[in-house]
C-alpha positions as CSV (number, residue, x, y, z in Angstrom):
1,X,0.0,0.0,0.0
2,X,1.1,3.5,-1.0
3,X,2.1,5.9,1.9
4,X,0.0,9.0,2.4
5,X,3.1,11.1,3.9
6,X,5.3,11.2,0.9
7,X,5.1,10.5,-2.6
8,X,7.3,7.1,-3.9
9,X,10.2,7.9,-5.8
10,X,10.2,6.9,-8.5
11,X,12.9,5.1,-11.5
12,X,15.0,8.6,-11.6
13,X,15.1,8.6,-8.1
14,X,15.6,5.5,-7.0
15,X,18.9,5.4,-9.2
16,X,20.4,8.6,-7.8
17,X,19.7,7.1,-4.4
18,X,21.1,4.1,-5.3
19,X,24.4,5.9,-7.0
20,X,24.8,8.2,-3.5
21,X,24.2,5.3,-1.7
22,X,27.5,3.5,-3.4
23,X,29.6,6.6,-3.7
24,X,28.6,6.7,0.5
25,X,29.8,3.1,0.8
26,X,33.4,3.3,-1.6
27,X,34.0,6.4,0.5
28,X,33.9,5.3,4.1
29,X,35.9,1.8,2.7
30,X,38.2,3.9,1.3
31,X,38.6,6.3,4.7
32,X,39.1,2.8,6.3
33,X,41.8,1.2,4.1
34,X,43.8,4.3,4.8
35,X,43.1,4.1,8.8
36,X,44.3,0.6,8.4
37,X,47.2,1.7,6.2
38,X,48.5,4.8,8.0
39,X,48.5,2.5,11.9
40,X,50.4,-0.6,10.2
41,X,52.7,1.6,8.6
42,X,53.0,2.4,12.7
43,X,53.5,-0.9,13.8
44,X,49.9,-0.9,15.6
45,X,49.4,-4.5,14.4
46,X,52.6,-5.5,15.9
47,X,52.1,-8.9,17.9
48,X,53.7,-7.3,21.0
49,X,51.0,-4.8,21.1
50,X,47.9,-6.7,21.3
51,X,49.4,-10.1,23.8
52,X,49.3,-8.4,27.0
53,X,45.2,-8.6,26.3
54,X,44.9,-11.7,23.9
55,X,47.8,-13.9,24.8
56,X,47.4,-16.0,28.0
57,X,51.5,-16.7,27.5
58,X,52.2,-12.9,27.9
59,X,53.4,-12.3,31.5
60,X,51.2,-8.9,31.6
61,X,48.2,-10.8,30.2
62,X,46.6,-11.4,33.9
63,X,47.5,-8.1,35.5
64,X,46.2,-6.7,32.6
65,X,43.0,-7.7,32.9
66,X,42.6,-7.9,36.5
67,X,43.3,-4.3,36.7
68,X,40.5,-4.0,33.6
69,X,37.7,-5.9,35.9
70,X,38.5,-3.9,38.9
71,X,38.0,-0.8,37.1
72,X,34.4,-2.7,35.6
73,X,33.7,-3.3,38.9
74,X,33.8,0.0,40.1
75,X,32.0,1.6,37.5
76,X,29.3,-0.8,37.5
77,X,28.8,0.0,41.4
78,X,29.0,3.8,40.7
79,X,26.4,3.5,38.2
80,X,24.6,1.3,39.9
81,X,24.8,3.8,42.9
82,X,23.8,6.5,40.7
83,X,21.2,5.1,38.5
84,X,19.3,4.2,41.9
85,X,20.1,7.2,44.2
86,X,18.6,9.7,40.7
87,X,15.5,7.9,39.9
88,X,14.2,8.2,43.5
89,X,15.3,12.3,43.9
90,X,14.2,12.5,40.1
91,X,10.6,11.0,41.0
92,X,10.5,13.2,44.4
93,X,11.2,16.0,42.3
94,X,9.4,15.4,39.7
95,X,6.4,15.0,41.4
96,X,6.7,17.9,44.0
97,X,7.3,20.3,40.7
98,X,3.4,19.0,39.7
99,X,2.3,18.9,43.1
100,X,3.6,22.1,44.7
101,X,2.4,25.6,45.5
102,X,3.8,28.4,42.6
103,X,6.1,29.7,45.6
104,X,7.8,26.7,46.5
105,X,8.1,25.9,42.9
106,X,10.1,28.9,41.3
107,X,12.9,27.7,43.4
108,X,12.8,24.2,42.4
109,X,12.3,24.8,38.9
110,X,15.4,27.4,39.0
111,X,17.2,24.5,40.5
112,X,16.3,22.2,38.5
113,X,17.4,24.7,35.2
114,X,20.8,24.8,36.7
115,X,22.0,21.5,37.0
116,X,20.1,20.8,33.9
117,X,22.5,23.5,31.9
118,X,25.6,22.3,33.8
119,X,27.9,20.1,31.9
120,X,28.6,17.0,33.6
121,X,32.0,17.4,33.8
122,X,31.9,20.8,35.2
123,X,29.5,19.2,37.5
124,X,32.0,16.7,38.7
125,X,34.4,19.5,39.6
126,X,32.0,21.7,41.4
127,X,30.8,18.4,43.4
128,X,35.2,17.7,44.3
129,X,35.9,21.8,45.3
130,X,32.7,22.3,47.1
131,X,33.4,19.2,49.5
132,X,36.6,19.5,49.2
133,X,37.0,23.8,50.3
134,X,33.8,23.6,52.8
135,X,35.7,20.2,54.7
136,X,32.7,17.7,54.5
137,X,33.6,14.3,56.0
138,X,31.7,12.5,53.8
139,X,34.7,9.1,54.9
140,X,31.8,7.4,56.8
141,X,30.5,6.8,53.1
142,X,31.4,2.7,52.3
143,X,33.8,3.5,49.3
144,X,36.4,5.4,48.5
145,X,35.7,9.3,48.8
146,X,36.3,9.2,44.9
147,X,33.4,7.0,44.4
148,X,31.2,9.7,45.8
149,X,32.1,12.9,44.4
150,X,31.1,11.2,40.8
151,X,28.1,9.5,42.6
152,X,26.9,12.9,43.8
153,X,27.7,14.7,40.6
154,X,26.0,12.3,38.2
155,X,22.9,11.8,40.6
156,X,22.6,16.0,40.6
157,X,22.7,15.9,37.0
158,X,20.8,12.9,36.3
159,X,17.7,13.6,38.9
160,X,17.0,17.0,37.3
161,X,16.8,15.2,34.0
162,X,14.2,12.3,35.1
163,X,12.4,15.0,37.0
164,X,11.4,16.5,33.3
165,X,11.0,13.4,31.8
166,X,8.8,11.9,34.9
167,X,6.8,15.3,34.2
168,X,6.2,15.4,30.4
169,X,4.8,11.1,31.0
170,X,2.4,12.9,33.5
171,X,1.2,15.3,31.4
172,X,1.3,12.8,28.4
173,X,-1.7,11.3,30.4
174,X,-5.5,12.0,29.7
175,X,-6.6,15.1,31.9
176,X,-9.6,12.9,33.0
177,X,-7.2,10.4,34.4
178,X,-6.5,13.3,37.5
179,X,-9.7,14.6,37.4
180,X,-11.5,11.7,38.1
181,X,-9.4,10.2,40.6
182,X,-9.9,13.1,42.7
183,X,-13.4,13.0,42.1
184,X,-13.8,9.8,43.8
185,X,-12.3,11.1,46.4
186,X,-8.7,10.5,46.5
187,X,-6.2,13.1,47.7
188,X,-4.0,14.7,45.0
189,X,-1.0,13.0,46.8
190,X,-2.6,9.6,46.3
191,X,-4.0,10.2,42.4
192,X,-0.2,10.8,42.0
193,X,0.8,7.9,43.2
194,X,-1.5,5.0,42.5
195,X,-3.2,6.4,39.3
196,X,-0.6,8.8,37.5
197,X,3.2,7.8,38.2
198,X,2.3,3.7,37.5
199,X,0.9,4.9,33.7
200,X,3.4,7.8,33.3
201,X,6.0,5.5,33.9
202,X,5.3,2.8,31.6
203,X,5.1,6.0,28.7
204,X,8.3,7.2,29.4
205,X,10.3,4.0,30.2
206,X,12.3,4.9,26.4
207,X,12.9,7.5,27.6
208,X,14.3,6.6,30.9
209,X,16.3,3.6,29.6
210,X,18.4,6.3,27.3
211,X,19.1,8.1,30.3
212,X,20.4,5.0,32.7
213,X,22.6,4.2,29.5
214,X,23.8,8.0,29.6
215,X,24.7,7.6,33.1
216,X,26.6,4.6,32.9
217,X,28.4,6.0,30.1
218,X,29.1,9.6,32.5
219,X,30.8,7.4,34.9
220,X,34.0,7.7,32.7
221,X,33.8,11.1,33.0
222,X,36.1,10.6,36.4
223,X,39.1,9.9,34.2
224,X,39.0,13.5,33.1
225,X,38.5,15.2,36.3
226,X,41.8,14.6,37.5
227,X,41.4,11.0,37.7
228,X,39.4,11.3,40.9
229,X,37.8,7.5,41.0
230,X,39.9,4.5,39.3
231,X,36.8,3.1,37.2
232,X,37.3,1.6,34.2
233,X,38.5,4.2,31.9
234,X,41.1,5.8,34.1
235,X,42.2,2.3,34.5
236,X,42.6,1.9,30.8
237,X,44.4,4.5,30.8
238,X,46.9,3.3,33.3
239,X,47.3,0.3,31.9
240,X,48.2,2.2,28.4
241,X,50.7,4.4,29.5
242,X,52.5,1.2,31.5
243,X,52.6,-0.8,28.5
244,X,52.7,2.0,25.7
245,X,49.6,0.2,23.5
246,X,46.8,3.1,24.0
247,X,44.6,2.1,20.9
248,X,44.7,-1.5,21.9
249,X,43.6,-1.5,25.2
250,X,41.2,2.0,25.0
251,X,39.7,-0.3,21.9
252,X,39.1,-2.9,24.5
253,X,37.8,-0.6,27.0
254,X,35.2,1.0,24.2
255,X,34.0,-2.7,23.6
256,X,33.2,-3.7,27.3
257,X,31.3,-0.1,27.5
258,X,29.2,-1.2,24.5
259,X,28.4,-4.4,25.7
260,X,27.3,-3.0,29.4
261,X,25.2,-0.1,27.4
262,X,23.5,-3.1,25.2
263,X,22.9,-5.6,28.0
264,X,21.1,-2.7,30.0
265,X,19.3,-1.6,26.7
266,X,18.2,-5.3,26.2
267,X,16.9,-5.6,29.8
268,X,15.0,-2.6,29.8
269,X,13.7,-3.6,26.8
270,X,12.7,-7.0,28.2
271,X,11.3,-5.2,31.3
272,X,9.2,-3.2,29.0
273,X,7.6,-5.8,27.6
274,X,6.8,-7.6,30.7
275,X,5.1,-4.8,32.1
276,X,3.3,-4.0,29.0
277,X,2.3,-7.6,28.4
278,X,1.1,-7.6,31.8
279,X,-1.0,-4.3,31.7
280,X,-2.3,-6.0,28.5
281,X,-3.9,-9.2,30.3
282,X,-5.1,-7.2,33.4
283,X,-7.0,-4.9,30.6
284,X,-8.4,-7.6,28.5
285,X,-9.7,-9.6,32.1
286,X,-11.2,-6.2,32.9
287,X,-13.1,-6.4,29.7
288,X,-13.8,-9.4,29.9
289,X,-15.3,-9.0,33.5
290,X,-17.6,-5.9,31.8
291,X,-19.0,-8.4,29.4
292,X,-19.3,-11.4,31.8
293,X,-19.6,-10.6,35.2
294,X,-18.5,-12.9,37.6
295,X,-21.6,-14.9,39.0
């Protein structure tokens, strides 16, 4: 069937489309067979290079990559840290933005504006100075104090952001959705809670997967603020400048970072589905009930 948006292209078309589409294709082989050229004319594919991560013989091979899972390990539990520390202050502030008086919420929504516009690097470094000049003791912490200058910084950042999305699923929602729940009775704190958050969240779970990715990628971020938590990038980095191979292992450390961002994009998904195959079978047995009540 024929779109209504746009009109098929037709033979003319289709061949200029087809002749960009080659000339885009010999282009980026040809950018690539001159990468390739220009690092082995370096010696990048030397043998010496790549053992210390692929050669079980090499005497750095398991230093290497204990140092590597160490610094996994501690970026998976600053994310981890993160991720759950922003989505509860991002749903508290979220929902006290909608639920509010307009006095109390200038302030928030100016708060929220600032860490919103804040880089997250520059974020980071506020997060070391500000602990660091007004003499927090923040050692009682489990963890190093690194671990909790990023885990501050990125849940500053990060809660301001699912604030705004927790607030555009809200008012995604039906107006009758609030205006009936209150008309039965409930508070506004309870309509919130039991009829508005459980939809808005299923509406904006897309959007809240992208940002748990986006925070599990921020955690390398420490490696450029002065190298204040050993997570996995600054370890890479360590480990480069020991054994003078940086494109080798920062090519190994890019790899493990896509596989955590898939395997978290792939269990949201699968968490998405769940909840929305189960929403499904709870409507249809309401239905159903409507149609044939239960005797």
């Amino acid at each position: 069937m024929s779109s209504v948006l746009y009109d098929q292209p037709g033979p003319r078309a289709r061949r200029r489309a087809l002749i960009g589409t080659v000339v885009a294709v010999l282009a980026l082989l040809a950018l690539a067979a001159l990468v390739v050229k220009r690092l082995a004319d370096r010696g990048q594919f030397e043998a010496e290079l790549w053992s210390p991560l692929f050669s079980p013989s090499d005497e750095n091979f398991d230093a290497v990559w204990r140092l590597l899972g160490q610094g996994l390990v501690n970026t998976l539990v600053a994310a981890a840290l993160a991720i759950s520390l922003s989505l509860v202050i991002g749903t508290l502030l979220g929902t006290a933005r909608m639920m509010l008086g307009r006095g109390v919420r200038i302030p928030l929504v100016a708060l929220i504006e600032l860490f919103r516009g804040l880089p997250v690097v520059v974020t980071i470094l506020y997060v070391y100075v500000f602990i660091r000049q007004l003499k927090l003791d923040i050692s009682g912490l489990p963890g190093e104090d690194g671990l909790w200058f990023l885990v501050i910084a990125l849940t500053l950042y990060n809660s301001v952001i699912i604030a705004e999305i927790i607030r555009a699923g809200v008012a995604s929602l039906p107006r009758g959705q609030g205006e009936a729940a209150l008309a039965i009775g409930m508070t506004q704190r309870q309509a919130m809670t039991t009829v508005l958050l459980p939809q808005a969240f299923r509406t904006m779970l897309p959007a809240l997967i992208s940002q748990l990715v986006v925070v599990l990628k921020d955690t390398s971020l420490a490696a450029v603020a002065a190298g204040l938590y050993t997570e996995l990038l600054r370890q890479g980095n360590l480990i480069s400048l020991n054994l003078d191979n940086p494109i080798q292992v920062l090519l190994v450390v890019a790899v493990i970072f896509i596989a955590l961002n898939y395997a978290l994009s792939r269990l949201a998904t699968y968490v998405e589905r769940r909840l929305s195959r189960s929403h499904g079978a709870r409507t249809a047995m309401v239905k159903v009930e409507e149609v044939v009540p239960q005797t």
